[in-house]
Structure formats: C-alpha cells, structure tokens
C-alpha positions in Angstrom: 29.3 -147.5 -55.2 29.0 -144.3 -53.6 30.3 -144.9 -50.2 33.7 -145.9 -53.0 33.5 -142.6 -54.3 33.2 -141.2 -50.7 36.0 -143.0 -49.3 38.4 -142.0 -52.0 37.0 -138.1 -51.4 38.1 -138.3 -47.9 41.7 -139.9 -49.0 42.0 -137.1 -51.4 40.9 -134.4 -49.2 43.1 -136.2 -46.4 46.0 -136.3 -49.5 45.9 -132.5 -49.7 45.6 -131.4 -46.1 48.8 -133.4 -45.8 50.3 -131.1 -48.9 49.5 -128.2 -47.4 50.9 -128.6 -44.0 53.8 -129.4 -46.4 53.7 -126.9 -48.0 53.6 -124.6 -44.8 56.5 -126.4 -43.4 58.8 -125.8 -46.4 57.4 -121.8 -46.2 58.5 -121.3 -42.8 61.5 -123.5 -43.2 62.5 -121.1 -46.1 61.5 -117.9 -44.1 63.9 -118.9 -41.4 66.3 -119.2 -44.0 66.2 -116.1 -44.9 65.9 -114.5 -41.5 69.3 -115.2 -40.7 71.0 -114.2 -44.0 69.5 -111.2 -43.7 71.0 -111.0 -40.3 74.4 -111.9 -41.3 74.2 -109.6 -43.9 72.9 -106.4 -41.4 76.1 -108.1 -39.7 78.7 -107.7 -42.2 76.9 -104.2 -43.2 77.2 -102.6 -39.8 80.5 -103.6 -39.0 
C-alpha cells in the first residue's frame, strides 16, 4: 500500500515540475512579448 502512495507522490511531484517549467515558459514567452512592444513603442516615440 505504501509503495501506491509513493508512486502516485512521485507522479504528482513529476505533475508539478512539469507545470512549472510551464509556467516558466509562458513567463518568458510573455516577457518577450513585451520586450519588443516596448521597442516599437521607443520606436514610434523617438521618431
């Protein structure tokens, strides 16, 4: 019974590393993002 319980710890643990990276990914996707509006913008600005 508790090698079940340990088995579905290590999933879960496994299940949220997996969210995190995610998580990370959708950050710096979304940093970028903004990085280049922001460049646009100093564009358009200092034209």
């Amino acid at each position: 019974m508790s090698e079940n319980l340990n088995s579905n710890n290590i999933e879960s643990d496994q299940f949220n590393i997996n969210n995190e990276d995610s998580d990370y990914k959708d950050l710096i996707t979304k940093l970028k993002e903004i990085k280049s509006k922001i460049s646009l913008l100093e564009k358009t600005i200092f034209k």
